[in-house]
C-alpha positions in Angstrom: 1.5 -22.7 -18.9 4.2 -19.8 -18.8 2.3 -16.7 -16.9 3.4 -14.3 -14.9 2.0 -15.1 -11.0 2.2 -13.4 -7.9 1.6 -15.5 -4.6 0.4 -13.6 -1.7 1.8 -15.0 1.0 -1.2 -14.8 4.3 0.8 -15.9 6.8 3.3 -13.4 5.9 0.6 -10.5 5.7 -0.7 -11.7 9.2 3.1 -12.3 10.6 3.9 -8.0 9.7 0.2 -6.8 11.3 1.6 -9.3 14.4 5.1 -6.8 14.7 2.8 -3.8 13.9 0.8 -4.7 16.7 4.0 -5.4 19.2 4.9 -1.9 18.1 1.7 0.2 18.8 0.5 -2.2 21.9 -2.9 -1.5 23.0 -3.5 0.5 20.1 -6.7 -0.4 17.4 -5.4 -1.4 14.1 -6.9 0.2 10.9 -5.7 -2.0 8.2 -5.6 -0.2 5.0 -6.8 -2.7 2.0 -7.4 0.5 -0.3 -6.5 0.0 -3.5 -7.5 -3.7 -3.9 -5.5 -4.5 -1.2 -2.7 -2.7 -2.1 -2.7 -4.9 -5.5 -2.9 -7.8 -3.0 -6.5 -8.6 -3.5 -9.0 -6.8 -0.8 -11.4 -9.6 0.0 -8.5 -12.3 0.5 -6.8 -9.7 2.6 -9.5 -8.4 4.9 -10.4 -12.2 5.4 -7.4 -13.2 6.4 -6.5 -10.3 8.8 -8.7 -11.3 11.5 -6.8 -9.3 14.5 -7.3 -5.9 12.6 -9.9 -4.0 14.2 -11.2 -2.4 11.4 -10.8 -1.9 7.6 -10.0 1.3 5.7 -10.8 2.1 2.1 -10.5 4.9 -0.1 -13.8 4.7 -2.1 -17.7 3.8 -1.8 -17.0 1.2 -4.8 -14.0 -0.7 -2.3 -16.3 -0.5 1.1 -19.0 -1.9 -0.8 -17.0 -5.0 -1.9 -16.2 -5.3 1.8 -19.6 -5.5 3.1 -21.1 -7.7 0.2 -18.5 -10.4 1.3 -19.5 -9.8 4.7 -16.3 -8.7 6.2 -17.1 -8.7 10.0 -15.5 -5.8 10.8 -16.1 -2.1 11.1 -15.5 -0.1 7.4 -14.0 3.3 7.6 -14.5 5.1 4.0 -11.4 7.1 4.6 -11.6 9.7 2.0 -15.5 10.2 2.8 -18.7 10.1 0.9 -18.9 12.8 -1.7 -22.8 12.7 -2.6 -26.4 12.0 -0.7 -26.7 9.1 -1.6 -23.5 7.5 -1.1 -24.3 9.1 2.9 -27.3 7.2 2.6 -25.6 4.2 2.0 -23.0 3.8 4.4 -25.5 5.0 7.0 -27.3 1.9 5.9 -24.7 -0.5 5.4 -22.7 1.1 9.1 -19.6 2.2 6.9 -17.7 4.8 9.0 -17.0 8.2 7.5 -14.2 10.6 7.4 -15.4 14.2 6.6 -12.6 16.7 5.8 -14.6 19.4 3.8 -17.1 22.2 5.1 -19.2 20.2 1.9 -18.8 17.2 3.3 -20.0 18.3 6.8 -23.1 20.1 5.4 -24.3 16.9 3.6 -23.7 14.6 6.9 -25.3 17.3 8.7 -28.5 17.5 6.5 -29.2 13.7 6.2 -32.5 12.8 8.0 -32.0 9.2 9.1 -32.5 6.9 12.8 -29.3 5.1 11.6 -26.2 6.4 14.1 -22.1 6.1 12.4 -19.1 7.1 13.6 -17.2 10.0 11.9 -13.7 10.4 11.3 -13.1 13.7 11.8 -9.8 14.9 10.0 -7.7 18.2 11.1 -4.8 19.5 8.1 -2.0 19.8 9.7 0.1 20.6 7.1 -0.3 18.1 4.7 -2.8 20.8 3.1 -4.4 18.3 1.0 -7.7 17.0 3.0 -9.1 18.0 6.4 -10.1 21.6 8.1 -7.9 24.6 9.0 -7.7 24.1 13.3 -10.3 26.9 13.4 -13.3 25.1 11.4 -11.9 21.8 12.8 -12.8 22.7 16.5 -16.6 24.2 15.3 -16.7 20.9 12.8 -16.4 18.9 16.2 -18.5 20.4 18.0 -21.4 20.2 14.9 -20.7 16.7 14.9 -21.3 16.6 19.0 -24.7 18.1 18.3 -25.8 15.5 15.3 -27.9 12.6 16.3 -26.6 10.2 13.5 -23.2 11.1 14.6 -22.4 8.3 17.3 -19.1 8.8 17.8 -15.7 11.3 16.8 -12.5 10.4 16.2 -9.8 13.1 15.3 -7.3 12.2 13.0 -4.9 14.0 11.1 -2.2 12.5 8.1 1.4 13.4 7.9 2.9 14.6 5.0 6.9 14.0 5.7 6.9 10.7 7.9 9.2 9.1 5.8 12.0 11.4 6.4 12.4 10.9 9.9 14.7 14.5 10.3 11.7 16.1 8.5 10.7 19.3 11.4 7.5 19.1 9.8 6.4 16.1 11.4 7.1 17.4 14.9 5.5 20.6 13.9 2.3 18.6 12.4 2.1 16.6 15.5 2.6 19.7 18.2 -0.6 21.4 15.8 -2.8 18.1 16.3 -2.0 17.8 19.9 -2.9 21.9 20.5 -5.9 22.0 18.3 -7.4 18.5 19.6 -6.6 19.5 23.4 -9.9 19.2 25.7 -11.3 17.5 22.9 -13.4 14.2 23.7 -13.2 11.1 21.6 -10.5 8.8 20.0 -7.5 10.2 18.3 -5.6 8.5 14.8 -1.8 10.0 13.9 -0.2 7.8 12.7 0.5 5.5 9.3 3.1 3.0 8.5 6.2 5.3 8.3 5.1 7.1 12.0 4.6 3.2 13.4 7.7 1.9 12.5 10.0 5.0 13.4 8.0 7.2 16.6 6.0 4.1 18.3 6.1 7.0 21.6 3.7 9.1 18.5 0.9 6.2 18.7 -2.6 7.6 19.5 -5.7 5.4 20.0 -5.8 4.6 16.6 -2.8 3.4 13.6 -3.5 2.9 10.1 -0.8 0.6 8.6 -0.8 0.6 4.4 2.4 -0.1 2.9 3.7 -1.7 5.7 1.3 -4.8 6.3 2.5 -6.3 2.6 6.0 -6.1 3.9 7.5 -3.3 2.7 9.3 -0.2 4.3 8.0 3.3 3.8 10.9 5.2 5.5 13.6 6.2 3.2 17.0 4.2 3.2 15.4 1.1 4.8 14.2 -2.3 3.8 11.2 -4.5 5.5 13.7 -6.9 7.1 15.0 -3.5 8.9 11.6 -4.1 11.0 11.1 -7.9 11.0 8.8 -7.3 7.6 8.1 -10.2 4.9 7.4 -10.0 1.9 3.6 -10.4 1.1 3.8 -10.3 -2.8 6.3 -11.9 -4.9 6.0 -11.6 -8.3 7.4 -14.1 -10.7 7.4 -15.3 -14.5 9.5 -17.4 -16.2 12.0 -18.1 -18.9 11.1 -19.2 -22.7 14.4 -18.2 -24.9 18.1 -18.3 -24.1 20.0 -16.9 -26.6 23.8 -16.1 -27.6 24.7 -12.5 -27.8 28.0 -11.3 -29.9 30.0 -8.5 -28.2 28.9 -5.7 -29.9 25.4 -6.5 -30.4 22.6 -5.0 -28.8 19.3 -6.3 -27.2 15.2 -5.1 -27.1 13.4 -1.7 -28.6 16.2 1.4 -29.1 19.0 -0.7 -28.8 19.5 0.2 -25.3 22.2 -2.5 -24.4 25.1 -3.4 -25.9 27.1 -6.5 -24.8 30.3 -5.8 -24.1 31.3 -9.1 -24.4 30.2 -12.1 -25.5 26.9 -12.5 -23.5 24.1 -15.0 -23.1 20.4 -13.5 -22.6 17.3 -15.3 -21.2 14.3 -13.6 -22.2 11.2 -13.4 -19.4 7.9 -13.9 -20.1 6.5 -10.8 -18.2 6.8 -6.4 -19.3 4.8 -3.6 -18.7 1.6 -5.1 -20.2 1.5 -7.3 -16.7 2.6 -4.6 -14.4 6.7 -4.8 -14.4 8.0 -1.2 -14.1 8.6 0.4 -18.1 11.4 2.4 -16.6 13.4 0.3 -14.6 17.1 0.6 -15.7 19.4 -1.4 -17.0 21.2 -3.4 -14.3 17.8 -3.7 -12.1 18.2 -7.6 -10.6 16.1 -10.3 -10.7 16.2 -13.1 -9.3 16.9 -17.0 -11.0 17.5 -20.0 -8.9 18.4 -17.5 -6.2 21.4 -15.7 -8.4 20.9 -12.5 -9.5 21.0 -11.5 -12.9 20.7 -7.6 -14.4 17.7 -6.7 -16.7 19.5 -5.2 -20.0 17.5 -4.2 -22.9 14.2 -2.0 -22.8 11.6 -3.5 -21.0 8.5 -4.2 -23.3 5.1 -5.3 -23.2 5.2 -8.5 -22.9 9.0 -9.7 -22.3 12.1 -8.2 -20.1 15.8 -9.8 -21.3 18.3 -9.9 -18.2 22.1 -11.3 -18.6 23.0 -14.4 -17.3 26.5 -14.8 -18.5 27.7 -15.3 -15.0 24.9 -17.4 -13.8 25.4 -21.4 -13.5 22.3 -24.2 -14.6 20.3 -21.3 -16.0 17.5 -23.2 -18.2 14.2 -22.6 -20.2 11.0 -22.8 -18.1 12.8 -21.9 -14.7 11.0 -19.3 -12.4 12.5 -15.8 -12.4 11.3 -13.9 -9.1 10.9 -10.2 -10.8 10.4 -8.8 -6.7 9.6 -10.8 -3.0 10.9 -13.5 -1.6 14.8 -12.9 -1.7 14.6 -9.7 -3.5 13.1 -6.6 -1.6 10.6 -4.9 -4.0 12.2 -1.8 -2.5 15.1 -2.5 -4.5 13.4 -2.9 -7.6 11.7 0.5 -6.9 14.4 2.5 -6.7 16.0 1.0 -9.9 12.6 2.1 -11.2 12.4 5.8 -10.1 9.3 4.9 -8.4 8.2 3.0 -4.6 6.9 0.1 -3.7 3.1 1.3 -3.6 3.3 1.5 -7.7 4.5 -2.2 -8.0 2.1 -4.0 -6.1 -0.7 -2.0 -7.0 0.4 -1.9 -11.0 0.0 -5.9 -11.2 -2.2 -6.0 -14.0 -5.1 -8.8 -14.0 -3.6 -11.3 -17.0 -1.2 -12.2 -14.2 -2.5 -15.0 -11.5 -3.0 -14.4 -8.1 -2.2 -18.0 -5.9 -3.3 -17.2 -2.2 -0.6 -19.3 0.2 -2.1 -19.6 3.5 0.8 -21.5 5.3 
């Protein structure tokens, strides 16, 4: 059957949390499975990263899948709970919190429950998205202290710029956690996969790797094998026409390409409709047989075309690797005005997932 697959690769996965780990030493690892796993599948992925220390998610929805499949390992909701009863739950179910609002606080506050969590307490530092100015944060804290069901703080903060490592903005946002959370008691988080892989000597008690566990660099200009990364994900599909192209002639929706010679086009069973980027341009590689070939043509729902007039033993049914193994899916991103978070987590669910454990 021709359909698009990508194989997720668990030795792979567990191989990058190993170098993360080498990096931060004796620091806890939050793996972040947000997002399904970064497209990777969350269940598959928390089971299979048994030295993580804990799990972080974005929403109630993904902590919940978590504990139903009994994921032995601490949950840290890391956008917070945003009603009563969601505070309810993860009291409940021992989900840890973050709380950036004065609304969230309130609500933690006012909940009348024996259960005890820890809170994730988050400071804005200049990101000025989430978290408390360093005024409220140090009355926040102390709040927190007070609270019964409050077992334990930890301070965290998230940096806006840490993939440009001459950003001064990450110095500045790491001299304003530093003053604010002076004297303060309690575990500290900084840093995320950009600030692991490029300030190690920035590690607090806590790191919270994302992009970085399925192999692929968040730090402008670099690739994963710049940090001894593998790929987690690759994506592939495969081949069902071959055809003859005139010079002259174009190929796909808007007639986009035009051979400029005589050309011969394999058309991939794989577009938009199963997650490959609409916008990558002409000339983004794939890979066939390990040669690369250039996508021409508009990408459409269901099919890509890519020239292989200068490839050798090119035939219907063979496996095209659209981004993985052999071909960084930071390449592909850039051909595609967009980064690696978009592809893995636009895989759409008409393609297979095969789970490789070895």
């Amino acid at each position: 059957m021709y359909q698009p697959t990508v194989d997720i690769n668990l030795s792979a996965l567990n191989h990058n949390l190993t170098q993360i780990k080498k990096r931060v030493k004796h620091a806890n690892v939050l793996a972040m499975v947000k997002a399904d796993g970064y497209g990777h599948g969350i269940v598959p992925v928390a089971q299979s990263l048994a030295a993580a220390n804990a799990f972080g998610v974005a929403r109630a929805s993904e902590a919940k899948e978590l504990v139903d499949a009994q994921i032995n390992k601490p949950v840290v909701l890391v956008e917070g709970c945003f009603d009563l009863d969601e505070y309810q739950w993860a009291l409940q179910s021992g989900v840890q919190v973050a709380i950036h609002t004065p609304v969230q606080l309130e609500q933690f506050l006012s909940l009348k429950t024996s259960k005890r969590i820890t809170v994730w307490l988050k400071l804005d530092t200049g990101m000025h998205r989430l978290g408390f100015s360093p005024t409220q944060f140090k009355t926040a804290f102390q709040q927190l202290e007070q609270c019964q069901h409050c077992v334990d703080i930890i301070s965290m903060t998230h940096f806006a710029c840490a993939d440009d490592l001459e950003n001064p903005l990450n110095e500045m946002q790491l001299s304003e956690f530093e003053q604010t959370c002076s004297g303060l008691e309690g575990q500290q988080s900084v840093a995320n996969s950009a600030l692991i892989l490029s300030r190690p000597d920035k590690i607090k008690d806590w790191v919270r790797p994302g992009i970085a566990l399925y192999g692929s660099s968040p730090i402008e200009g670099s690739q994963s094998q710049d940090f001894d990364l593998r790929p987690v994900m690759t994506f592939k599909a495969n081949i069902i026409a071959i055809n003859a192209i005139p010079k002259g002639h174009t190929v796909g929706y808007g007639c986009g390409w035009t051979a400029d010679k005589d050309s011969t086009i394999a058309v991939v069973a794989v577009g938009y409709g199963d997650g490959y980027p609409r916008h990558a341009q002409n000339g983004t590689p794939v890979l066939i047989n390990n040669q690369k070939a250039p996508l021409v043509g508009r990408v459409s729902m269901d099919m890509i075309t890519v020239d292989i007039s200068e490839l050798t033993n090119v035939n219907i049914g063979d496996s095209v690797v659209l981004w993985g193994e052999g071909l960084p899916a930071e390449e592909i991103a850039i051909c595609a005005s967009t980064i690696s978070y978009t592809l893995f987590c636009g895989i759409t669910r008409r393609v297979k997932r095969n789970y490789i454990s070895a």
